[in-house]
Structures are given as structure tokens and as C-alpha cells.
C-alpha positions in Angstrom: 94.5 113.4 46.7 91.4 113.4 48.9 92.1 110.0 50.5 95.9 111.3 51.2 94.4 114.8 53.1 92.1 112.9 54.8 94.6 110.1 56.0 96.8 113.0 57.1 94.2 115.0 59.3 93.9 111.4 61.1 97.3 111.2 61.9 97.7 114.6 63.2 94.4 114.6 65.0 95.6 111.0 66.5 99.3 113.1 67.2 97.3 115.9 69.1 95.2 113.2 71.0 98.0 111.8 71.9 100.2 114.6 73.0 97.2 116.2 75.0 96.6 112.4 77.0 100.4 112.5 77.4 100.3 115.8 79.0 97.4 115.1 80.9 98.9 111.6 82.0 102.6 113.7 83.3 100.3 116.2 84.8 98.8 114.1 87.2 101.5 111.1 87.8 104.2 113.7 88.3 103.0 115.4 91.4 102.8 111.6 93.1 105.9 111.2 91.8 107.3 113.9 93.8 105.4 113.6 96.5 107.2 109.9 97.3 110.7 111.1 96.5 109.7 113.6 98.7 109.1 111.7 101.4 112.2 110.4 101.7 114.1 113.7 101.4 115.4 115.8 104.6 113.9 118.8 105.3 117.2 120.4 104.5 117.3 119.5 101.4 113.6 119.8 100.5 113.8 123.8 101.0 117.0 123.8 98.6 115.6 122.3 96.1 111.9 121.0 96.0 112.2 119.2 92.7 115.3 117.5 93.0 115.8 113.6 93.6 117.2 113.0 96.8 120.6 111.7 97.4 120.9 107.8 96.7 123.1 108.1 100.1 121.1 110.3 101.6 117.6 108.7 101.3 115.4 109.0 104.9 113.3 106.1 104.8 113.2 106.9 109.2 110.7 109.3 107.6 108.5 107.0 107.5 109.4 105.2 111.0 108.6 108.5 112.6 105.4 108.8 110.9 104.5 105.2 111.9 105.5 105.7 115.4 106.1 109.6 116.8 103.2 110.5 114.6 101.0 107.5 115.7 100.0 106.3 112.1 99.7 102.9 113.3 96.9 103.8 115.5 95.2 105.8 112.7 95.9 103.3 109.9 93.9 101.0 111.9 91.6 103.0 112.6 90.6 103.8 109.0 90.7 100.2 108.0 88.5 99.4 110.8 86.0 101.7 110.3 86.4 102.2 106.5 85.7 98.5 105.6 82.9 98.3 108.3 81.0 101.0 106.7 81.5 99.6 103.0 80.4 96.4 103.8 77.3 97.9 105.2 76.2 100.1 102.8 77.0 97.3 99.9 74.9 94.6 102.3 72.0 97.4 103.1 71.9 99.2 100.4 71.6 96.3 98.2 68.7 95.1 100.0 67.0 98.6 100.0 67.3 98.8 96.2 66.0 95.3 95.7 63.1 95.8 97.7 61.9 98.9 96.6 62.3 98.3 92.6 61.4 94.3 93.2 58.0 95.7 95.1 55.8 98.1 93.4 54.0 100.2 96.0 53.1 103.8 96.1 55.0 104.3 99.7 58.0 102.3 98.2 58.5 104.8 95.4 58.4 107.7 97.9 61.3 106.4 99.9 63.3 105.8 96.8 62.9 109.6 96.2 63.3 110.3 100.0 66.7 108.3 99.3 67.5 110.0 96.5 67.0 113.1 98.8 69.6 112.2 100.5 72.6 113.0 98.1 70.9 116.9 97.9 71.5 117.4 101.5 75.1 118.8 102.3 76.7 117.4 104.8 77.5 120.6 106.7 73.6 121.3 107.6 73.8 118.0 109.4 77.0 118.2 111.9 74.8 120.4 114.5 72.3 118.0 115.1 74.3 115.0 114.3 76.9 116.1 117.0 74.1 116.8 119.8 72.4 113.4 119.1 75.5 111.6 119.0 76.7 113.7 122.1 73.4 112.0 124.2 73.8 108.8 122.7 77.6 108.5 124.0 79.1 108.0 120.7 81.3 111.2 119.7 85.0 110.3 119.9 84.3 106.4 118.6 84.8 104.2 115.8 81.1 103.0 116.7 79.9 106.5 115.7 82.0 107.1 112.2 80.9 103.7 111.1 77.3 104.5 111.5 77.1 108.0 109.9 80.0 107.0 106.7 77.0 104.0 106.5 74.1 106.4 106.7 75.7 109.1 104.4 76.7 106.3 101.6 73.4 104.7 101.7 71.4 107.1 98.9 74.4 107.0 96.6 74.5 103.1 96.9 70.4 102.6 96.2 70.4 104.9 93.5 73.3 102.8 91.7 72.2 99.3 92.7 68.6 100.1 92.2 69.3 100.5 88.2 70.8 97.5 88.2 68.2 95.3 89.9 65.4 97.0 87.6 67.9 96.1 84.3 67.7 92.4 85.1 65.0 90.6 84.0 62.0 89.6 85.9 62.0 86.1 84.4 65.0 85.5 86.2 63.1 86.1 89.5 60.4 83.8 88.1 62.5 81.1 87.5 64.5 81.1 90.1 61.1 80.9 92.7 59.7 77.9 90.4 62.6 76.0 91.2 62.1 76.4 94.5 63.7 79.6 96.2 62.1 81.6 98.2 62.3 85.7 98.4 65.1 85.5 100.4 66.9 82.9 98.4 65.9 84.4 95.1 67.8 87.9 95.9 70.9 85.9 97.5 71.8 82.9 95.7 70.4 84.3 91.8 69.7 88.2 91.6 72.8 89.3 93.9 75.7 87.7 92.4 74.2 89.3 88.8 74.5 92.9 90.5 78.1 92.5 91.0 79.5 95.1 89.1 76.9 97.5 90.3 78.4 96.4 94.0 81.8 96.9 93.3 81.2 99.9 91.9 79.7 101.1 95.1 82.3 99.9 96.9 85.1 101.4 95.3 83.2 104.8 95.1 82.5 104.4 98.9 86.2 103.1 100.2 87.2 105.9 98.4 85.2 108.6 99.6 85.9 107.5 103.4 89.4 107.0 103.5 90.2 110.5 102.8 87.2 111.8 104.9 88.0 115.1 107.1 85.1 116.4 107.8 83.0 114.5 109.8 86.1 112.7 111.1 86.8 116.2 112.4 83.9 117.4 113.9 82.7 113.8 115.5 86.2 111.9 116.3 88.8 114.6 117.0 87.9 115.2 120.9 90.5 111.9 122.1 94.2 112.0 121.9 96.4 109.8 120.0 94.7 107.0 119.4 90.9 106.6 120.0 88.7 106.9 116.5 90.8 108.9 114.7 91.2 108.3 110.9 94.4 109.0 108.6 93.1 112.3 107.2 93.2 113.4 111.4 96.5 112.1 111.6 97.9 114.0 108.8 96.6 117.1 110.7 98.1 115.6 113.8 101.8 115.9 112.5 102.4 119.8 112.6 101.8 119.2 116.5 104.0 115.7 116.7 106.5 118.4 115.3 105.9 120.9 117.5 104.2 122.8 115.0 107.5 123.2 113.1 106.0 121.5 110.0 108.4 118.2 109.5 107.6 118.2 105.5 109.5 114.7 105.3 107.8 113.0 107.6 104.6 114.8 106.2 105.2 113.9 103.1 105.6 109.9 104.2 102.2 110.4 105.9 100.6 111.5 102.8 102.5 108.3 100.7 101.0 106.3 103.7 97.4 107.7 102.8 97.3 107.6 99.2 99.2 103.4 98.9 95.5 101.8 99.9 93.8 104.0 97.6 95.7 103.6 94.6 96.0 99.8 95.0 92.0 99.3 95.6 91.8 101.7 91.9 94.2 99.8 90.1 92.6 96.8 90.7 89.2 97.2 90.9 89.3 100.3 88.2 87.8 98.0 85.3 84.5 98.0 87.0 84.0 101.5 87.5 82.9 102.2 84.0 80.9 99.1 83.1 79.2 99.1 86.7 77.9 102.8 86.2 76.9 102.7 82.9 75.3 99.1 83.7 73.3 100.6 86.5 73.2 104.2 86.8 72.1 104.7 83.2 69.6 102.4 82.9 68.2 103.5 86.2 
């Protein structure tokens, strides 16, 4: 009798588990969902009836060619990949030799800019923009791709050295050891041995990062929205751009095509690169 009980709270705890993940799951797949049949909906027939599928004769995939073209997406899509994948690249390459340094070398100065790092992710980014615009203002770089790469770079740094710097203090020294008895040097000892073993912490920055910067507003806003179509201007500035492409007459179909365009890169870069998410943080961060 006991046995039976207990096997039957299992299955209905396993039932509830499962209906609350399944709920959870068609709460948030649903609303991309309908934000794609959406897109290729009139306007018309959006404010009859938001919820319905459109038409199979009646689908407006020029939603999308208006996007692309009236509302200058190709410009912006470039744009973001451009400086999106410039800035990733950077703070993987920098801040992987930041953390190496300062966890390979123990020094009283190295452990203070670790923490000054570290710093870095208390900060909000709002205290910044005054003097940030100013300086960039003298140096000539407001209004250029130039100028988002370097601050996206700068403001991804901390969050990169505090994740690769657990994983660089996990690995084991005798690896370092090795590798210089065989005839590496510093240099060759963190490239050719002790990088390719912090992998998973990298890619885990790297998702985070592309992630984070490919929907950035704010700083896209307040440093890159001065030139006209065109120019630096990301995705999340172009999606902002279309209430005036549509003469501020909000176009929700074409809208809605923008926002499809956005969120395709993101979803494909977390699908398949998701797996390393969980083992890279719990590999690094953790042990950090």
C-alpha cells in the first residue's frame, strides 16, 4: 500500500511538472508565434482580429520588402552585424587575456584591478552617457560604428573577466608547467594550451555578449541616432525608425516584420550555441 501511494504522488507530481513546463513552454513560444503570422498580416486585418491566422491568399510577405527597403533595414542589419561581431570578438580576445593575466600573475596591484573590473558591472550605464557623450563628442566619434564598437567592448569587458577568470583559475597549474617545459613560452602557453581549454567559458561570453548588443537601445540611442538613414545605426534604432518611414501612422505589418527581422539572429545564435550556456557558467562562474 505504501509503495502504491508513493508511486502515485510521483506520477501526479511528474503530471503537475509537466503541465506547469507546458504552460510555461506555450507562454512564451506563443507570443513569437503571433508575432510572425503577424507580420505577414495587413493592417486591416490585424485590427479585426489580432489573433487570427492570416489569409493563406492573403499573406503580405511585401511586409517584409518594405521593411528591408522603405524602412532601410538593410542598412541597419549591417550595421548591427558589423558592429555586434566587432565588439564580441573583442571582448572574447581582451577579456580573455585580462583574466589570464591577472589570475595567472599573483600581485597585489593585479588583484585590485580584478576588483576594479568587477566594479565595473555595479556602475549603471545611465551615470555614464553625459560624460561618455562629451568625450566622444571631442574625440569625433558620436554618430559612428567606430564609437558603438568601442563602448559595447568597454561595457562587456567586466562581465567577460569575471567569467573567464574562473575558468582560467579552475585549470590546473600543471598544465602551464608542462606546457613551458616542452618548450612554450608565456605567450604560447595561453594560446596554443590554456585558451582552447577555456572554450566553454568563451562561448559563454560570447553568446551572453552577442545577445546583449543586438538588441541594445540605449547607448545606440544616445551615441548613434544624430545621422539619417543609414550611418551607425543598429536594428533596435531602426525599429524606432518605422513609425516615421510611416509617417507616424504606425504600419504594425511592416513593424511586426521588423521585429521577426531582429529576433531570427538571435534565436539562431541560442539554439545553437544554447548547450554551452549552462556548463560554461557553472564551469567558470562558480568556481570563480
Amino acid at each position: 500500500m505504501k509503495a502504491s501511494a508513493r508511486s502515485t504522488r510521483i506520477t501526479l507530481s511528474r503530471g503537475i511538472i509537466f503541465a506547469a513546463l507546458a504552460g510555461y513552454a506555450l507562454w512564451v513560444i506563443y507570443p513569437m508565434v503571433w508575432m510572425v503570422y503577424s507580420s505577414l498580416k495587413a493592417d486591416e486585418a490585424i485590427f479585426r482580429d489580432a489573433f487570427a491566422l492570416p489569409p493563406l491568399d492573403g499573406l503580405r510577405f511585401d511586409n517584409y520588402t518594405r521593411a528591408w527597403r522603405e524602412a532601410h533595414f538593410g542598412d541597419y542589419f549591417f550595421n548591427s552585424v558589423l558592429v555586434t561581431t566587432t565588439a564580441v570578438a573583442l571582448i572574447v580576445l581582451l577579456g580573455a587575456m585580462a583574466a589570464y593575466a591577472l589570475t595567472r600573475f599573483y600581485h597585489p596591484a593585479g588583484r585590485a584591478a580584478f576588483w576594479l573590473f568587477l566594479a565595473g558591472l555595479m556602475i549603471p550605464a545611465q551615470l555614464t552617457i553625459v560624460p561618455l557623450f562629451f568625450e566622444w563628442r571631442t574625440l569625433g566619434l558620436l554618430n559612428s560604428r567606430p564609437g558603438l564598437i568601442l563602448v559595447y567592448t568597454a561595457n562587456g569587458l567586466p562581465f567577460a573577466i569575471f567569467i573567464l577568470a574562473g575558468f582560467f583559475r579552475s585549470l590546473p597549474r600543471t598544465l602551464y608547467e608542462a606546457a613551458v617545459i616542452d618548450g612554450c613560452s608565456e605567450a604560447g602557453a595561453f594560446w596554443h594550451v590554456l585558451l582552447p581549454l577555456a572554450r566553454p567559458g568563451l562561448v559563454t561570453v560570447a553568446i551572453f555578449q552577442f545577445i546583449g548588443i543586438w538588441k541594445e537601445y540605449f547607448f545606440a540611442f544616445m551615441l548613434a541616432s544624430g545621422d539619417e538613414t543609414g550611418g551607425a545605426r543598429t536594428l533596435p534604432l531602426g525599429l524606432a525608425n518605422l513609425s516615421i518611414t510611416a509617417q507616424y501612422r504606425t504600419d504594425y505589418g511592416m513593424l511586426f516584420a521588423g521585429l521577426v527581422l531582429v529576433t531570427i539572429p538571435l534565436l539562431v545564435v541560442y539554439v545553437v550555441l544554447q548547450r554551452h550556456i549552462v556548463r560554461g557558467v557553472t564551469a567558470g562562474a562558480l568556481k570563480g
